[in-house]
C-alpha positions in Angstrom: 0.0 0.0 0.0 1.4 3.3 -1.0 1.7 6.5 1.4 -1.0 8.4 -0.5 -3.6 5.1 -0.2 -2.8 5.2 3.2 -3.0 8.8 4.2 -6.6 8.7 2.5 -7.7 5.8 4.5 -6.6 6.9 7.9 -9.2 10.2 6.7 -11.4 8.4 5.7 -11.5 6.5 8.7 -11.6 9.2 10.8 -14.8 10.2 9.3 -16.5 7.5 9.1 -15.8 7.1 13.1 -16.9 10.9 13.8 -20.5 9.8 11.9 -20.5 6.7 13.6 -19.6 7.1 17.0 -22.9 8.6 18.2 -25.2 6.8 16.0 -23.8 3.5 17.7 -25.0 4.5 20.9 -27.6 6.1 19.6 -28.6 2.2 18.2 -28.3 0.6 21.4 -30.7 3.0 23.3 -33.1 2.3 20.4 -32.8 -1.0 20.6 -33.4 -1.1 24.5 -29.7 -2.3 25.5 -26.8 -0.5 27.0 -25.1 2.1 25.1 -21.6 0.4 25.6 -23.1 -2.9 23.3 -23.7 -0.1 20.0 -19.7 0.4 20.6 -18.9 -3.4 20.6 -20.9 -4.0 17.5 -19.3 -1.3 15.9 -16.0 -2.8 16.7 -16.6 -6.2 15.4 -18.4 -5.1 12.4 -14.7 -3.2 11.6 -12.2 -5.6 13.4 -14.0 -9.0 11.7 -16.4 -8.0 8.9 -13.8 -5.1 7.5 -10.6 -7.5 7.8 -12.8 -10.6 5.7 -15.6 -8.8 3.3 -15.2 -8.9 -0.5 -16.3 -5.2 -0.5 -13.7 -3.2 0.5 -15.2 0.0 1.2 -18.5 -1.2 3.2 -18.5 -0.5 6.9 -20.5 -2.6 9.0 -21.8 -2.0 12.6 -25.0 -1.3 14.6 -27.9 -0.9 11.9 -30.8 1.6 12.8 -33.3 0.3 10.7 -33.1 -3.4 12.5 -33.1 -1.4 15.8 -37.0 -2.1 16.1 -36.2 -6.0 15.5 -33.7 -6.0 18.4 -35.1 -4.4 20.5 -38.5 -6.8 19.8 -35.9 -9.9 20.9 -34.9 -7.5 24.0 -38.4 -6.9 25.1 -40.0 -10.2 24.7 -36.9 -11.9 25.5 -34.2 -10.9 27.2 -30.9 -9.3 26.8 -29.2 -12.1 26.6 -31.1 -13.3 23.8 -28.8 -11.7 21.9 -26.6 -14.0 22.2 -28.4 -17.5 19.9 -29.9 -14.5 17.8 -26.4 -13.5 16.5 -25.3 -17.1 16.2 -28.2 -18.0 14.1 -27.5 -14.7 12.2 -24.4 -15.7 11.3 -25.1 -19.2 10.5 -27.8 -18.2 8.4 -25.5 -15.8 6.3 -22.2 -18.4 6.4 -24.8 -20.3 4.8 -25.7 -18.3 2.2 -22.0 -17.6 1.0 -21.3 -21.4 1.2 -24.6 -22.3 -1.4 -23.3 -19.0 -3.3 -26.3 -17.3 -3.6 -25.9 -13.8 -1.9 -26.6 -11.9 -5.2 -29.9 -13.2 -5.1 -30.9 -10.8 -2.7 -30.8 -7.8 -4.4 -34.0 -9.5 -6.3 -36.3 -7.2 -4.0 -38.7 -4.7 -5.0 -38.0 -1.8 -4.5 -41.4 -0.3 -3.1 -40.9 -3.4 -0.7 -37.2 -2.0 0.5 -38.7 2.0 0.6 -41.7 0.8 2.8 -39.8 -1.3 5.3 -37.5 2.0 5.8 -40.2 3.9 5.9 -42.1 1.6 8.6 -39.1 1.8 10.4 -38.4 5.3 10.3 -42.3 5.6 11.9 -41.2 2.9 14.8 -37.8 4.6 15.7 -39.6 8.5 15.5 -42.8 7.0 18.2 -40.0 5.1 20.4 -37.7 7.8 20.8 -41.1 10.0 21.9 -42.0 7.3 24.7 -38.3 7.3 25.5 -37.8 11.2 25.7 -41.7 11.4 27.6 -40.4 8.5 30.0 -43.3 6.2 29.3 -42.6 2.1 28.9 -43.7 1.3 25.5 -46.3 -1.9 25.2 -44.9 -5.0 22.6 -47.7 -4.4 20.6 -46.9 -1.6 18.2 -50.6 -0.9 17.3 -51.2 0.0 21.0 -48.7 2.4 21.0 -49.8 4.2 17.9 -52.9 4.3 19.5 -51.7 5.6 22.9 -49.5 8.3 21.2 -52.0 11.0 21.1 -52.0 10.7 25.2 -48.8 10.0 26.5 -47.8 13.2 24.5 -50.8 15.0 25.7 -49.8 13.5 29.2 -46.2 14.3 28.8 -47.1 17.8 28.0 -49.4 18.5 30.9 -46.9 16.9 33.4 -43.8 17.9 32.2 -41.2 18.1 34.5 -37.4 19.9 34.1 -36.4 16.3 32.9 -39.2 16.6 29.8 -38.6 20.1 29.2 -34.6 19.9 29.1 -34.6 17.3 27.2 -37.3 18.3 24.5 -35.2 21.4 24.6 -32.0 19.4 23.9 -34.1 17.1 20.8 -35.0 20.6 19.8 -31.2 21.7 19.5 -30.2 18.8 17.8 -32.8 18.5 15.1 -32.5 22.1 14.7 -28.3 21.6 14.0 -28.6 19.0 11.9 -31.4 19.9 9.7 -29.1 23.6 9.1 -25.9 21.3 8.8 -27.9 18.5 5.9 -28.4 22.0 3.9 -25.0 23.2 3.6 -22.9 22.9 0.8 -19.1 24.0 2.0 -17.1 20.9 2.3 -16.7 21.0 5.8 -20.1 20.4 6.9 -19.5 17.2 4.7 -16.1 16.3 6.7 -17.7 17.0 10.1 -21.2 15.3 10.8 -24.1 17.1 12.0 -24.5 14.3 14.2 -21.9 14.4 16.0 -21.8 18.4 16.3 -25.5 18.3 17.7 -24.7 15.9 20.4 -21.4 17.6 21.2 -23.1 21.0 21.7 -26.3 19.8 23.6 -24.0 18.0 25.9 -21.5 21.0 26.4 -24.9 23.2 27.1 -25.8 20.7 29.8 -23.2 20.6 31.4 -22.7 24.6 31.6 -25.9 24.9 32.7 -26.2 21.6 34.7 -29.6 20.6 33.5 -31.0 17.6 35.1 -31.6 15.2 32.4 -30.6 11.4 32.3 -26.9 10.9 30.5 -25.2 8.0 29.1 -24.2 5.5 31.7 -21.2 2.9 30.9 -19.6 0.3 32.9 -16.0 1.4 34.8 -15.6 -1.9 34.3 -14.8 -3.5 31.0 -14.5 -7.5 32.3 -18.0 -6.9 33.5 -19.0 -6.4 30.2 -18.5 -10.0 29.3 -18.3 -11.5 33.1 -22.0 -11.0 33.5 -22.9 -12.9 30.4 -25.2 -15.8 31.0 -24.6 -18.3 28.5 -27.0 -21.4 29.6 -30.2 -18.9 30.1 -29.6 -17.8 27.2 -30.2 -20.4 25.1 -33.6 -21.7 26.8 -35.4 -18.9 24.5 -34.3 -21.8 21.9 -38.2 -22.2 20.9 -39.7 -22.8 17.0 -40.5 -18.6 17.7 -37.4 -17.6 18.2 -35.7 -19.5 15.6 -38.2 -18.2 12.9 -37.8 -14.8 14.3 -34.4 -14.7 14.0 -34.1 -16.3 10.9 -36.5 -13.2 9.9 -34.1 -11.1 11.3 -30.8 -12.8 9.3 -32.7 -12.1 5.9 -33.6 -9.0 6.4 -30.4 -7.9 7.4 -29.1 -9.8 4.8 -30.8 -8.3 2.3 -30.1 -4.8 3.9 -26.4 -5.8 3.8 -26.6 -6.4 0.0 -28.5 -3.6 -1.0 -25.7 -1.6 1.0 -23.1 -3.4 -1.5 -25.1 -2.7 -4.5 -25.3 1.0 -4.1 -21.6 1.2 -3.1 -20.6 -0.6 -6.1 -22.2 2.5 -7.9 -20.7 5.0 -6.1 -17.5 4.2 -6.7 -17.7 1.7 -9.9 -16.2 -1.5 -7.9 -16.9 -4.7 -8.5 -17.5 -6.4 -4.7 -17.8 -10.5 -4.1 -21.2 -10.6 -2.6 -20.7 -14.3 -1.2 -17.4 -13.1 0.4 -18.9 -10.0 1.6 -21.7 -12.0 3.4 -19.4 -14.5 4.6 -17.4 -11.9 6.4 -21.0 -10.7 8.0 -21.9 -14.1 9.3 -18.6 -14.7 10.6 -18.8 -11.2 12.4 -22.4 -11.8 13.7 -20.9 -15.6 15.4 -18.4 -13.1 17.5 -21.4 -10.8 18.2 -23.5 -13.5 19.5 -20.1 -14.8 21.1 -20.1 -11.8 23.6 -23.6 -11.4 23.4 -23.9 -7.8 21.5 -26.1 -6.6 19.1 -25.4 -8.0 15.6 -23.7 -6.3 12.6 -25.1 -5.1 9.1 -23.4 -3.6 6.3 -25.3 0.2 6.8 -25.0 2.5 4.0 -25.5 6.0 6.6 -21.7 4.8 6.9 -20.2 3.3 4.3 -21.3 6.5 1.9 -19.3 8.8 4.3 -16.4 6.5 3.6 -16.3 6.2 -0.3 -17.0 10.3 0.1 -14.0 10.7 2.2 -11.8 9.1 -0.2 -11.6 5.6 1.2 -9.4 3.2 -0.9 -9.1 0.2 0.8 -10.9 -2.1 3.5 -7.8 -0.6 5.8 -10.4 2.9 6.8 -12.7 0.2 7.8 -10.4 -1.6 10.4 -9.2 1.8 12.0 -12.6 3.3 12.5 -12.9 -0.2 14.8 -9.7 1.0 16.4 -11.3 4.6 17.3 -14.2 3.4 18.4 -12.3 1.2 20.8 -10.4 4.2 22.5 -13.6 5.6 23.3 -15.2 2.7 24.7 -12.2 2.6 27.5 -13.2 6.3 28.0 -17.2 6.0 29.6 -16.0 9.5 31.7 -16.1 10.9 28.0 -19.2 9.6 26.7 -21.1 10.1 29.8 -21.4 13.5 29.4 -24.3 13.3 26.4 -27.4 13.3 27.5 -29.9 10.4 26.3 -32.1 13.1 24.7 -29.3 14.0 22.2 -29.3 10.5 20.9 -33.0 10.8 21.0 -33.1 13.8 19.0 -30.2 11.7 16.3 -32.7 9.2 16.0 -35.9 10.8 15.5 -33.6 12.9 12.7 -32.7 9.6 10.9 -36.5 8.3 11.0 -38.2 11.3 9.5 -35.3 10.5 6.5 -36.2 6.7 6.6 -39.4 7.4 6.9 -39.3 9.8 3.6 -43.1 11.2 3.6 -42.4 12.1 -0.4 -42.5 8.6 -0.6 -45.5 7.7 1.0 -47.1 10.6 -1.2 -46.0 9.1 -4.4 -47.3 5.5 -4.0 -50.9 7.0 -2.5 -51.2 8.9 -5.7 -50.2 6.2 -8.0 -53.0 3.8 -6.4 -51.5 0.8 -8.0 -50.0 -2.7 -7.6 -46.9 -1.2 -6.9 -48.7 1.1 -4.3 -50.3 -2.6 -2.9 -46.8 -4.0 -1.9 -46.0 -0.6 -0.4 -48.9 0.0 1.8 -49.2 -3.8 3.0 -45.5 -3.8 4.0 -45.4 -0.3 5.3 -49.4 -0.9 7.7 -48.3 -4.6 9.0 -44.8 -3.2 10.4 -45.9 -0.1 11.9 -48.9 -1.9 13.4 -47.8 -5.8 14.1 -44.2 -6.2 13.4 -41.3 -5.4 11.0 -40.8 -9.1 10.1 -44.7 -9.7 9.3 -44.6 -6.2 7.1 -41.6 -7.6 5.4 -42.8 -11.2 4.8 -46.6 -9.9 3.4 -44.7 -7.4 0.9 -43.2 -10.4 -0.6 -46.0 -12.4 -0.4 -47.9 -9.7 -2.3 -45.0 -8.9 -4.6 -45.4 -12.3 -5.5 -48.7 -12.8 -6.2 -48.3 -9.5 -8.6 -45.8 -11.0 -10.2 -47.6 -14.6 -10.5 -50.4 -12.2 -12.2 -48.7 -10.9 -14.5 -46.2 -13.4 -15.5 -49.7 -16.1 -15.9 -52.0 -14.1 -17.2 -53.9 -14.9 -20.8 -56.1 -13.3 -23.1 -59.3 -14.4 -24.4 -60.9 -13.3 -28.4 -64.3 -14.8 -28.8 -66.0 -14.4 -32.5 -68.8 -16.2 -34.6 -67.8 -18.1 -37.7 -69.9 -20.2 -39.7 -72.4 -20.2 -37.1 -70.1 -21.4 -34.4 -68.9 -19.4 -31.4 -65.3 -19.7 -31.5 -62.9 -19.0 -27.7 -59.4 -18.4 -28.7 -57.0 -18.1 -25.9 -53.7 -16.9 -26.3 -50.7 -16.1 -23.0 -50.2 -18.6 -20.4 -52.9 -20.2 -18.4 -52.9 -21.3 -14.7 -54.7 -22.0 -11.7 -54.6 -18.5 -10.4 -56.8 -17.5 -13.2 -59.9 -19.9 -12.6 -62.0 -17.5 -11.1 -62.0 -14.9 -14.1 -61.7 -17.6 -16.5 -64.9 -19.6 -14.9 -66.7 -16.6 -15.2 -65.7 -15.9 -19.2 -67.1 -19.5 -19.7 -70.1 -19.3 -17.9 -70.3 -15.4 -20.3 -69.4 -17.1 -23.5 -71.7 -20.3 -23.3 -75.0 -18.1 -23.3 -76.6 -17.5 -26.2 -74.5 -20.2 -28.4 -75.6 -19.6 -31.9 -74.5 -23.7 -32.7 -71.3 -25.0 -31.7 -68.3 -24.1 -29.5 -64.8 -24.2 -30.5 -62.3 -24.2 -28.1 -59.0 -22.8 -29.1 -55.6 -23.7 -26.9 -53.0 -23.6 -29.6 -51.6 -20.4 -29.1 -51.4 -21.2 -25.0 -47.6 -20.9 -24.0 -48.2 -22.8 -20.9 -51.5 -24.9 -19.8 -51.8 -26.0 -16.5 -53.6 -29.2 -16.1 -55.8 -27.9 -13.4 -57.2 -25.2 -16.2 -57.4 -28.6 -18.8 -59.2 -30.3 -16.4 -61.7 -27.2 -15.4 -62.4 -27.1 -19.7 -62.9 -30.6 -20.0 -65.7 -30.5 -17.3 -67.3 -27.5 -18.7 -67.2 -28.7 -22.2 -68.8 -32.4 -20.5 -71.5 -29.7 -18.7 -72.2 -27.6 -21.8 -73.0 -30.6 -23.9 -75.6 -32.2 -21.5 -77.3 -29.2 -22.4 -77.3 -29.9 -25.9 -74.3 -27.2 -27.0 -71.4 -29.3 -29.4 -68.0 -28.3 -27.8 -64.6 -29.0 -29.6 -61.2 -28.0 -27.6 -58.1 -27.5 -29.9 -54.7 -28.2 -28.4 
């Protein structure tokens, strides 16, 4: 590696640590664990996915959009359910590179992908509300959407100088970043808005010694991994959990891969998507290991890094390394106050969330609009898995639609009412096509003719269906003759 390769790394780097640094903990709060387990995802997801992936310039780490799924496996589970979730994770994607198929998953629709973000970015703007109003949030995500309206109404009512400072500190933030996402100078590009929001809201509260609640890390590192309770953790081992967290190792597969897809773009690589997923699953075995949260390839920081010049997976590695000297510095990082991380987070879901979006596929009112809206309802109201799942499920029946579909010409000739069916013909069209039957054998002027020549594909179900109808429409005295 030459000096200049090197020099731009080490910036990059840099960067890439200065934008992820508070989002990390930022993660971890959302995700209902301690702050310190964003910073140990964040270190893996450099130290192991960084040294191993087949796309050089990707950095992985703490992923906000799967924040709603962890914290999901927190709630209903435990923390230390972390632990088989990240094993299975990684299993699940080790898999995936060995059978070679991790390009595959870039085959998803793309309203599918916009309303999952947007789902999540809802999830992660109502969370940090309950966390900022102090209010335990119910597992059931369509009872908090409809408890919103009065634990804000409560929280303004009885707002205490916790609630008001730390509104006041969400306030800051947003306000900093929205002025910083505006700018065009170079610097504002180098130093993230992030990072100077929570910087200044935590200098103003300590000048003015507000009393809100601040980050609070272990003194002790060994602690970290001495409390770890391997043998509970795996009796959550039920056919639940397993599918859940298999739910939760495509989806952040997929997220992973759409990451490496838009990268390649940026900078006009060519990455190894079955090495790049290999290096995640091995990554997401040492995250389960110590019981953290697990790692995705995010694109909020691997764009910083191909922006700051990144050449190699080297900027990748170090921003592990200054991550690490912060995490043996909690007097540091105990100075921000939670609500700045709140107020980072609710800035990243109105983005995710993208209400231009939403717009757009209301207006177009089609079968695009249909994979949107059932992914985007079912995860703000049941679960991001569910919302995830029933978009494909939709997206495939759309597809099954349109791929299957025929076309039907009916004419007289000679006295004889002639069907001529063209396109491909499958069960998924009986109900129309019993219906065109029942249409065309009224009124037959002699005989029917039954044309299948110009079918592409028959499926015997719809062969057998015509055989019975043409057996029916001759008990009543009408000829029928079916072409093949």
């Amino acid at each position: 590696m030459d000096k200049q390769t090197m020099t731009k790394d080490i910036f990059a780097s840099l960067v890439v640590f200065l934008v992820a640094l508070p989002i990390s903990l930022g993660v971890a709060v959302a995700s209902g664990v301690e702050p310190y387990l964003g910073l140990t995802c964040a270190i893996i997801g450099g130290v192991v996915a960084s040294s191993l992936t087949g796309s050089s310039l990707q950095i992985s780490g703490p992923s906000t959009g799967l924040a709603v799924m962890v914290l999901h496996v927190v709630q209903n589970y435990g923390v230390e359910a972390l632990i088989p979730l990240g094993i299975i994770t990684g299993l699940f994607q080790i898999a995936i590179a060995v059978f070679k198929v991790g390009h595959l998953f870039q085959a998803t629709p793309p309203a599918l992908v916009k309303a999952m973000l947007s789902g999540i970015g809802f999830l992660i703007i109502m969370s940090q509300i309950f966390i900022l109003l102090g209010t335990p949030m119910s597992s059931d995500s369509y009872l908090n959407i409809l408890n919103l309206p009065s634990v804000i109404s409560n929280g303004i009512s009885e707002a205490n100088d916790s609630i008001v400072y730390g509104s006041l500190t969400v306030i800051i933030v947003l306000g900093i970043m929205i002025f910083w996402s505006r700018q065009k100078s170079i610097i504002f590009h180098l130093i993230p808005g992030s990072l100077v929001g929570v910087v200044v809201t935590a200098f103003i509260a300590a000048i003015f010694n507000w009393d809100i609640p601040r980050i609070i890390l272990s003194s002790n590192i060994t602690e970290i991994f001495s409390n770890i309770q391997y043998a509970k953790a795996f009796d959550v081992l039920d056919i639940n959990f397993i599918l859940y967290s298999l739910g939760f190792a495509f989806v952040a597969s997929v997220e992973t891969m759409l990451c490496v897809s838009a990268l390649d773009k940026m900078s006009h690589t060519h990455s190894k998507y079955n090495k790049t997923i290999l290096a995640q699953g091995v990554g997401n075995l040492f995250a389960g290991g110590i019981g953290t949260i697990p790692i995705v390839g995010v694109v909020s920081r691997s764009v910083p890094n191909v922006e700051a010049g990144a050449r190699t997976r080297l900027s990748g590695i170090l921003y592990a390394v200054w991550i690490t000297v912060f995490f043996f510095m909690p007097s540091v990082l105990e100075l921000i106050p939670i609500a700045s991380l709140v107020g980072l987070l609710i800035y990243i879901g109105f983005k995710l969330l993208d209400l231009s979006h939403i717009i757009d596929y209301a207006k177009e009112y089609n079968k695009t609009s249909l994979i949107f809206a059932t992914t985007f309802l079912l995860t703000i109201t049941v679960d991001l898995l569910i919302g995830v799942v029933s978009g494909f499920l939709v997206a495939i029946f759309i597809l099954l639609f349109e791929v299957l579909k025929y076309d039907l010409v009916v004419r007289e000739e000679y006295g004889n009412k002639v069907l001529t069916f063209t396109g491909k013909l499958s069960f998924l069209d009986l109900p129309v096509l019993n219906k065109e039957l029942q249409q065309a054998g009224e009124d037959v002027p002699s005989n029917l003719e039954v044309c299948l020549r110009e079918v592409v594909y028959l499926d015997p179900t719809i062969k057998e269906h015509l055989d019975q109808w043409a057996k029916k429409m001759e008990e009543q005295g009408v000829k029928v003759k079916i072409k093949e």
